[in-house]
Structure formats: structure tokens, C-alpha cells
N, C-alpha and C positions, 0 to 999 in steps of 0.2 A: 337300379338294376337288380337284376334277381340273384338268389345266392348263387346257382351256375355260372354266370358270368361273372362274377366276380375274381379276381387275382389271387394266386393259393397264397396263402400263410408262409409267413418267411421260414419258420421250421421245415414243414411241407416240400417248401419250394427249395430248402437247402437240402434235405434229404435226397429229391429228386432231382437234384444236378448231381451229385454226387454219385449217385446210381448209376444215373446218365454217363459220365467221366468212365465211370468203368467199365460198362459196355460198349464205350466206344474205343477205350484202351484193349478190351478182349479182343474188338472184332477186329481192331489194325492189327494185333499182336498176329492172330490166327493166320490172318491177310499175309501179313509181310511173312510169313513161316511159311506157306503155301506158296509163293509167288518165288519166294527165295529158294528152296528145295527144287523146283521140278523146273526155273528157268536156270540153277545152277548147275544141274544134273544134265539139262539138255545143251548147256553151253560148252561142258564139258568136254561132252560127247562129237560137239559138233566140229569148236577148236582143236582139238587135239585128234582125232580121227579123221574128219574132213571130208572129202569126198563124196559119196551117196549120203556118208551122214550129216554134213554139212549143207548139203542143197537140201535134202526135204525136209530137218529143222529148221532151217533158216524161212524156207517157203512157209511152214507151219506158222512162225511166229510173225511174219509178218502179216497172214491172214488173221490171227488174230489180234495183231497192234493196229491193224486197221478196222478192227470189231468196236465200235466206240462202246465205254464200258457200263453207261445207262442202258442199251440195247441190249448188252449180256446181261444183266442185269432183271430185267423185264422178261428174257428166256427162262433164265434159270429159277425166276418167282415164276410160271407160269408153270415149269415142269415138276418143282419141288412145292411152291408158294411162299409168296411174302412172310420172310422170319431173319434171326438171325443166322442164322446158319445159309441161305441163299446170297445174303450180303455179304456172309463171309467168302464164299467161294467165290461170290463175282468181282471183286475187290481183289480177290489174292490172284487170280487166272488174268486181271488185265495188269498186274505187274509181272507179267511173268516174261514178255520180250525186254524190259529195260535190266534185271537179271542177267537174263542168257547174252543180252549183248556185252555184257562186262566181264560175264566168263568165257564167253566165247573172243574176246581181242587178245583176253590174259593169257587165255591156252594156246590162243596163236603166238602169241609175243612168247612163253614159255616154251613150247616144246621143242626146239631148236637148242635150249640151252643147254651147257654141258653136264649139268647134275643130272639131268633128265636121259641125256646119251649114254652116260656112266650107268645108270638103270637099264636100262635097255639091256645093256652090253650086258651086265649081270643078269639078265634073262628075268627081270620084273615084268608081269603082266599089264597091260594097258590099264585094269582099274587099280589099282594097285600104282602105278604112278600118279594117276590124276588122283587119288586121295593122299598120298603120303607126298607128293609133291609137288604139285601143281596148285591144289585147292586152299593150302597153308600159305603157299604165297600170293594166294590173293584176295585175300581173307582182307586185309586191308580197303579195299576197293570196293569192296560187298557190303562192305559193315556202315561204309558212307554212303553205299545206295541204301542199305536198308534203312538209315535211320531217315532217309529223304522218303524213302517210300512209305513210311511211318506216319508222316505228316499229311504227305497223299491219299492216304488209306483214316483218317480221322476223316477229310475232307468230304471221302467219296461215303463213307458210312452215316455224316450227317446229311449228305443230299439224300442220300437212299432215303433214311427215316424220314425226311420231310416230304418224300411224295408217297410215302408208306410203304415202300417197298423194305423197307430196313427192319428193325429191332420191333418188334407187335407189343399193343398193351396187354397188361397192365406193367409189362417191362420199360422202364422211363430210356428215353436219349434225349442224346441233346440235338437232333433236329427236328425231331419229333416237340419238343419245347418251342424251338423256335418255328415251330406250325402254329400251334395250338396260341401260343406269345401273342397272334395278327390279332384275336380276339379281345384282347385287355390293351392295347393299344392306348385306347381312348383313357383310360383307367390310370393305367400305370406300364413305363415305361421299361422298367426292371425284369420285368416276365423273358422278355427276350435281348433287354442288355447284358445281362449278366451272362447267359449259355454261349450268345456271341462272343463276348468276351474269354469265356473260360477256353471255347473252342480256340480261337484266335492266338490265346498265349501260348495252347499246344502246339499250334503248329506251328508258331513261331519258334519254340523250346526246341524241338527236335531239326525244326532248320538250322538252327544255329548249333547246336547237337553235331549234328553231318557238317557244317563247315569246321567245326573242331577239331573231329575226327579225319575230316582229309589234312588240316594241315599239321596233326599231330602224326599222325599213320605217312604220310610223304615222305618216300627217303633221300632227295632230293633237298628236306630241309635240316 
């Protein structure tokens, strides 16, 4: 075979998972911070206000949870173009209804409560309760989707990079390896066991991360 096709050098090829690991940790990071803000701000909004505000969030997000999120995906590379910064946003905008739905059961389940009445009574403004006391108590429940939506968000940033919509070169990821991995195949099987692997134990890490975290955060235990 020629020197192109050959399999990188293990230095090489551990540089570039490395690289890889961290760009796919940026762009969940970014993801889950985007998806977590604007569906918990709109959960907010919807549970504890209700009304007109709660029919047309609710309508909005589930036009969007029914957007599949290769197809936003594919918009937002066409409008902006394939990079990371597209991945990031299309990643973080399709967690943005399993968010709002966890803020929005909390703020309903919450705002009947009597701390909440007692503000009121003292003449506290509506945002003003939902951040001093609504959003602290459900911080618990957010913190176990985010670390699930963490895992989801590695997942959906290595499909991106494997049909190229994701991370561009000379920037390494790790699905973009395991694209490029189909070609040494025959050669050596390491090219694309290893990024599998690394991918795999992440999201195994932060799964088990979020079962931790619910049964640590549960005050029921």
C-alpha cells in the first residue's frame, strides 16, 4: 500500500484522539449550556405563568421535538455551513424541549407551594420568584438531565463529524476518525477501535454520572 493509506503512527494517532476528546467535550459542553438556558428559561415561563404562555411554548417545543435533529442539523450547515459552531447549535436547540419539560412539571408542581405564596404576599415579582425560588429547587432534576443530555450531545456531535457536517479539518474528532478508520480496515483494526472505545466509555461515564446524581439529589432517599 502507499504511504496515504497507511494507518497514522501511534503518537500521531494519540495526539489526534486526544484533540478529538476535546472537541467533542466543547461541543457537548456548549450544547448542554444552550439547550439548558433557553429550555429552562422557557419552562419557567410556561409552568409558573401558564396560560397564553404556556400554550404557545409548549406548541413551539413540540414543533421542534418533532424537528429530528440530523434535519436541523443540515438547515443550520446550509445557513451558517459545516463547522463547529453549527454542531454546536444544532445539538443544543434539539435538547431544548427535554429541558423545558422538567422545568415546566417543577414550576407547576412548585408554584402552589406556600414559600412561593408567602412571596407573592410580600409583593415579589414573578421573575424574581422563579429565580430565587423555583429554579434552586430544581436544580436537582436539571443537573440529572444535563448530565444525560451530555452523553447525548458526545453521541449526536460524533454522527455530525462522520457525515461531515460536524468539527472541519484540520480540527480532529472522534467521528470524523472513525470515518476516515473504514479505510485501514484491512490494515489495522485500532484506527477505529480505539475512538469507539474512547467515545463509548464517555457516554457510558456520564450515564452513570446522571444515575448518581438522581439517586444522590432524590430527597425521597
Amino acid at each position: 500500500p502507499t504511504e496515504t493509506a497507511m494507518p497514522p503512527t501511534s503518537r500521531a494517532f494519540l495526539a489526534r484522539l486526544l484533540h478529538g476528546a476535546r472537541n467533542a467535550l466543547l461541543v457537548g459542553g456548549i450544547a448542554v449550556s444552550v439547550g439548558f438556558t433557553l429550555g429552562v428559561a422557557a419552562g419557567l415561563l410556561a409552568g409558573y405563568l401558564g396560560r397564553h404562555w404556556d400554550g404557545a411554548l409548549s406548541l413551539l417545543m413540540e414543533a421542534l421535538y418533532a424537528l429530528p435533529g440530523l434535519l436541523l442539523a443540515l438547515l443550520l450547515a446550509a445557513l451558517m455551513g459545516p463547522g463547529i459552531y453549527s454542531s454546536m447549535l444544532a445539538v443544543g436547540l434539539s435538547m431544548v424541549p427535554a429541558f423545558f419539560r422538567v422545568a415546566r412539571a417543577g414550576a407547576m408542581a412548585l408554584k402552589a407551594a406556600p414559600f412561593v405564596e408567602a412571596a407573592l404576599a410580600l409583593g415579589a415579582p414573578p421573575g424574581w420568584v422563579m429565580r430565587r425560588h423555583l429554579l434552586p429547587n430544581l436544580l436537582g432534576p436539571l443537573l440529572v438531565q444535563a448530565s444525560l443530555a451530555f452523553a447525548a450531545a458526545l453521541l449526536a456531535e460524533a454522527a455530525l463529524s462522520y457525515l461531515g457536517l460536524g468539527v472541519q479539518p484540520p480540527n480532529p474528532s472522534l467521528g470524523r476518525m472513525l470515518r476516515e478508520a473504514q479505510s485501514f480496515l484491512p490494515l489495522s483494526p485500532y484506527p477505529a477501535l480505539v475512538p469507539g472505545l474512547a467515545l463509548s466509555l464517555a457516554v457510558l461515564g456520564f450515564n452513570l454520572l446522571g444515575d448518581g446524581l438522581r439517586d444522590r439529589l432524590d430527597p425521597r432517599r
